[in-house]
C-alpha positions as CSV (number, residue, x, y, z in Angstrom):
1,X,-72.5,62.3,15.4
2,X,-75.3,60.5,13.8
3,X,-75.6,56.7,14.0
4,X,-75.2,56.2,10.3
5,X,-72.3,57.3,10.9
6,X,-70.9,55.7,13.8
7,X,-72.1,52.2,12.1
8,X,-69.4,53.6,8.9
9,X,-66.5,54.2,11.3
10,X,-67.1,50.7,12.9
11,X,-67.1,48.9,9.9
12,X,-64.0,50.7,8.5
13,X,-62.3,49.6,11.7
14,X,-63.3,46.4,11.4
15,X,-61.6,46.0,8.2
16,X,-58.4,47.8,9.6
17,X,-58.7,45.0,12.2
18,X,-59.1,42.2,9.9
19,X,-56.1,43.7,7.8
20,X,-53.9,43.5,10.5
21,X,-55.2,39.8,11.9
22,X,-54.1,38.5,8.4
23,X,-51.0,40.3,8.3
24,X,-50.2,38.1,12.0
25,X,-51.5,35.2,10.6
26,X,-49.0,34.9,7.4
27,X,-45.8,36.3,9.9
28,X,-46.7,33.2,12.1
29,X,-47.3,30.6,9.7
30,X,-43.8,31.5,7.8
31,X,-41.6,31.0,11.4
32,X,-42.1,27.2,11.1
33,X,-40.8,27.2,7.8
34,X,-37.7,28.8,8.8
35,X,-36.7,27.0,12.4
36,X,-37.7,23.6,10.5
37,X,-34.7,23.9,8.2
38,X,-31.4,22.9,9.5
39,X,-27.7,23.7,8.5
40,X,-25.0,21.2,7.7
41,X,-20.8,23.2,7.3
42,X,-18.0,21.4,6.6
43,X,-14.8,21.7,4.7
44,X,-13.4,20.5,1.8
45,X,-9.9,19.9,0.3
46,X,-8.5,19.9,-3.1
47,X,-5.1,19.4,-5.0
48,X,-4.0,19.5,-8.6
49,X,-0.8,18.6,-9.7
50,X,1.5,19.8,-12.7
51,X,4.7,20.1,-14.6
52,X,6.2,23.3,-14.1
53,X,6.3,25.9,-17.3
54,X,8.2,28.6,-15.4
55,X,11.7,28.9,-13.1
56,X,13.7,31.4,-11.7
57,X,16.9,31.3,-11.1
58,X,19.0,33.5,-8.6
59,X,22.9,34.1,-8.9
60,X,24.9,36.4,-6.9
61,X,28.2,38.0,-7.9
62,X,30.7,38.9,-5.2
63,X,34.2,40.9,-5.3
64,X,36.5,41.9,-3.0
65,X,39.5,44.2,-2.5
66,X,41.1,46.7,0.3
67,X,39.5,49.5,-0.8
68,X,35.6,50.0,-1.8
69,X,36.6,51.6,-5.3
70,X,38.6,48.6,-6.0
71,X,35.8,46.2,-5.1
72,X,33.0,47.8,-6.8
73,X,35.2,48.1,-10.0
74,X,35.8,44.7,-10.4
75,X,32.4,43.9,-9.4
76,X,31.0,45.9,-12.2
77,X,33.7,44.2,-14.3
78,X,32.3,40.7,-13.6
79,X,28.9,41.7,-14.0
80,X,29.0,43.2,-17.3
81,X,30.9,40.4,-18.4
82,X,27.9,37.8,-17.3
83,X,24.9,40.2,-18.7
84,X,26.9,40.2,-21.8
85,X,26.9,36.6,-21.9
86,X,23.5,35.7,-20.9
87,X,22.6,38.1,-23.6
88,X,24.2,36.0,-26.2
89,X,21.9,33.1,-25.1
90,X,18.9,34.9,-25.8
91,X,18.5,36.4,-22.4
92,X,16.7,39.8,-22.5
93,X,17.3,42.8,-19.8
94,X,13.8,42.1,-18.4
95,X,14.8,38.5,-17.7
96,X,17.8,39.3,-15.6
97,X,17.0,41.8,-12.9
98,X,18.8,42.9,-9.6
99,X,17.2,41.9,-6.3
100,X,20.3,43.2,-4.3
101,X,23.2,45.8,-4.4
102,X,25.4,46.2,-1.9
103,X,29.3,47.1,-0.6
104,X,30.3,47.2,2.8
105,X,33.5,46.2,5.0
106,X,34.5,42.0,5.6
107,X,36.5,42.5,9.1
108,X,38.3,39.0,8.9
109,X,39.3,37.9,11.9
110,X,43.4,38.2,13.0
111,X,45.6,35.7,12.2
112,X,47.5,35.8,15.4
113,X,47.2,36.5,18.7
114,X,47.5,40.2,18.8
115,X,47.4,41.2,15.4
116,X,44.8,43.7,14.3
117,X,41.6,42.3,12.0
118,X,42.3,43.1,9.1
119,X,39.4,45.0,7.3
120,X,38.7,44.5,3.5
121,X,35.8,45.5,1.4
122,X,32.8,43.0,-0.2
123,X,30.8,43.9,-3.1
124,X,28.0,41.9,-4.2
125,X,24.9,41.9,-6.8
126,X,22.5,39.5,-6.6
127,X,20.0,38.9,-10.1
128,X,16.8,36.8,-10.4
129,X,17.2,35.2,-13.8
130,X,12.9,34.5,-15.2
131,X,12.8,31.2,-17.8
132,X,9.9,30.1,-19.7
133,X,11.7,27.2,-20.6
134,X,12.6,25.3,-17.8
135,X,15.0,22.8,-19.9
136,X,17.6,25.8,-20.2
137,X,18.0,26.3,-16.5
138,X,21.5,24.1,-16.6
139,X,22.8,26.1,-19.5
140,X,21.3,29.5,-17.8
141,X,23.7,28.1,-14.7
142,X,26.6,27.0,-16.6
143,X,26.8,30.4,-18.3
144,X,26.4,33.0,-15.5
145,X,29.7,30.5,-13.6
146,X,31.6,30.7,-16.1
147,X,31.2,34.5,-16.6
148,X,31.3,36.4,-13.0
149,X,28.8,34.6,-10.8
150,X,29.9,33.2,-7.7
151,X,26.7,32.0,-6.1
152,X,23.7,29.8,-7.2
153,X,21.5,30.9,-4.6
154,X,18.6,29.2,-5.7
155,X,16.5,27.6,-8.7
156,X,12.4,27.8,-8.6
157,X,10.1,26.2,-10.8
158,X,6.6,26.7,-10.4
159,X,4.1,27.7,-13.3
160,X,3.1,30.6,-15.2
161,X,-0.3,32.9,-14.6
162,X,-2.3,30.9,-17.4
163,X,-1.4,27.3,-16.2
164,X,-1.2,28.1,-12.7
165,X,-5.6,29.3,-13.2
166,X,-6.4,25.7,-15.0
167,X,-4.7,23.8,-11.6
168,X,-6.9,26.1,-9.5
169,X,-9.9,25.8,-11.2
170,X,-9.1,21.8,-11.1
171,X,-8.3,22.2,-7.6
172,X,-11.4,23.7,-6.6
173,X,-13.4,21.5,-8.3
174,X,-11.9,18.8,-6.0
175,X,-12.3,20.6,-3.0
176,X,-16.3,21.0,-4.0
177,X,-16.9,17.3,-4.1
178,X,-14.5,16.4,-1.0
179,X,-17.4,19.2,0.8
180,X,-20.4,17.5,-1.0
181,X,-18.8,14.0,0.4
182,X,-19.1,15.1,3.5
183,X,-21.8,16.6,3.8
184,X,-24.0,13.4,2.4
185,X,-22.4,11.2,5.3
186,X,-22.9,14.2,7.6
187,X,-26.7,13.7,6.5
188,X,-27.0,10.6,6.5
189,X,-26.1,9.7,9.8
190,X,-28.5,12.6,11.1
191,X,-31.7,11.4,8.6
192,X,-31.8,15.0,6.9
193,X,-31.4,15.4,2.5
194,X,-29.2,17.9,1.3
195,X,-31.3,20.6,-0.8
196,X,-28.5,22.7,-1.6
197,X,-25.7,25.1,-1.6
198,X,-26.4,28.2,1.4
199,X,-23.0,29.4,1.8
200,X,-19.6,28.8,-0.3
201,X,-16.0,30.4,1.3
202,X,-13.1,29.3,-0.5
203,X,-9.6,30.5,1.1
204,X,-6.8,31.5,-1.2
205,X,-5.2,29.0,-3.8
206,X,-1.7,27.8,-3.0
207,X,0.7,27.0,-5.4
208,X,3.6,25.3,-4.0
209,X,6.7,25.6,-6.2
210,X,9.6,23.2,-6.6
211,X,12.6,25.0,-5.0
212,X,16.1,23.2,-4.9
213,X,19.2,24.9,-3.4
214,X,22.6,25.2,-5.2
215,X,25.9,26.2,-5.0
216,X,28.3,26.3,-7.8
217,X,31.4,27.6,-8.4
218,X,33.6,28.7,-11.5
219,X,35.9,25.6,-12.9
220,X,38.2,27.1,-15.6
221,X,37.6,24.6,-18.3
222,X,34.7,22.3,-17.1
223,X,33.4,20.5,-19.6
224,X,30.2,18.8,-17.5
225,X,27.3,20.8,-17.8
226,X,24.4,21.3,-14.9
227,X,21.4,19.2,-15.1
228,X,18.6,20.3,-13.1
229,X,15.5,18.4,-12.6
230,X,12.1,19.5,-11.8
231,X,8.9,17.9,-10.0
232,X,5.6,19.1,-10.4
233,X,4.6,21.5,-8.9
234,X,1.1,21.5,-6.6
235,X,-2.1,23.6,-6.5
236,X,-3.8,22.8,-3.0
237,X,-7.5,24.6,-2.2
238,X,-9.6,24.8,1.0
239,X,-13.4,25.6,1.0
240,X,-16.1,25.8,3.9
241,X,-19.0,25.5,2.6
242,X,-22.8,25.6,4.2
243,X,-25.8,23.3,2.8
244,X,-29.5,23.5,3.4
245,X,-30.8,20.1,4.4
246,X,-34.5,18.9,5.6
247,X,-35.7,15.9,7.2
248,X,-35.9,12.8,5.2
């Protein structure tokens, strides 16, 4: 090999080399940057508050007899006679829908020492009544009693899908600046300025519904009718969230 052109390989190595040393040099002067910059996680609460727009109302009808013919005959009887008149309220089929059929034996317990339990058959259908108008769950009540139900399991009121999104996005909101509040006293007390969002987590929205218990039973000729009241009904959001901070 001539000298010309060793002197050519050298000086295209020599570039190779200086390729690589500024390649090292940028690499090592970006790792400051990046162990300089510090973390600050907290959490952050939020609630929202509102009337309920929805409710749900859940009635059972129950029938008994010695045989399980006799008891699912009658039960049918009394149901019919209650979907007929919630029908004339305005009800619709997709409003009043079963959650639970059943029919089994009721061994009630002897009378006397010695006597045999007597066994007797229970037939029962349970219906969750849905109400966009919450001021018609008293008349919703007094109208399934007087017509076959023999249970008022339980009334709900809580909100539908559209108002039930503006409390979560309120809710959130809240929870964003309880974080942010945080975080600045966090900072504070450490000397380092918030210089933004790195991470958000928000956990799932929970709506808490207004749920009151009842019992009524049929009264041949009542003339008071139910009043039910509601309280709002409360959207409560948690968030973690991660900011990038710097020394002040």
């Amino acid at each position: 090999m001539s000298r010309r052109t060793l002197g050519i390989v050298a000086v295209v190595a020599l570039v190779l080399l200086a390729g690589c040393s500024g390649a090292l040099s940028s690499s090592a002067a970006e790792a400051p940057q990046s162990q300089s910059g510090s973390t600050i996680e907290v959490s952050g609460s939020g609630s929202a508050s509102g009337q309920p727009n929805h409710a749900v109302v859940r009635v059972g009808v129950i029938a008994t007899a010695d045989d399980a013919v006799t008891a699912r005959q009658r039960l049918a009887e009394n149901v019919s006679q209650m979907r007929q008149a919630l029908s004339e309220l305005g009800l619709t089929d997709d409003q009043v829908t079963t959650r639970r059929y059943d029919i089994g034996r009721d061994y009630r317990p002897p009378r006397r020492d010695g006597e045999e339990r007597q066994i007797q058959y229970r037939a029962s259908h349970e219906f969750e009544i849905s109400l966009s108008d919450v001021d018609r769950v008293g008349s919703v009540i007094d109208t399934a009693v007087k017509n076959g139900a023999t249970d008022v399991d339980d009334v709900s009121f809580t909100l539908s899908a559209d108002r039930r999104k503006e409390l979560e996005q309120s809710a959130r909101k809240s929870a964003m600046t309880d974080a942010r509040q945080k975080a600045e006293t966090v900072a504070d007390s450490a000397n380092l300025t918030i210089t933004g969002v790195h991470v958000v987590r928000v956990q799932r929205d929970s709506p808490r519904p207004r749920s009151l218990e009842a019992a009524a039973t049929a009264t041949a000729g009542a003339n008071v009718g139910t009043d039910v009241e509601s309280g709002p009904v409360d959207v409560v959001t948690n968030v973690e969230v991660v900011y990038n901070a710097t020394a002040a």
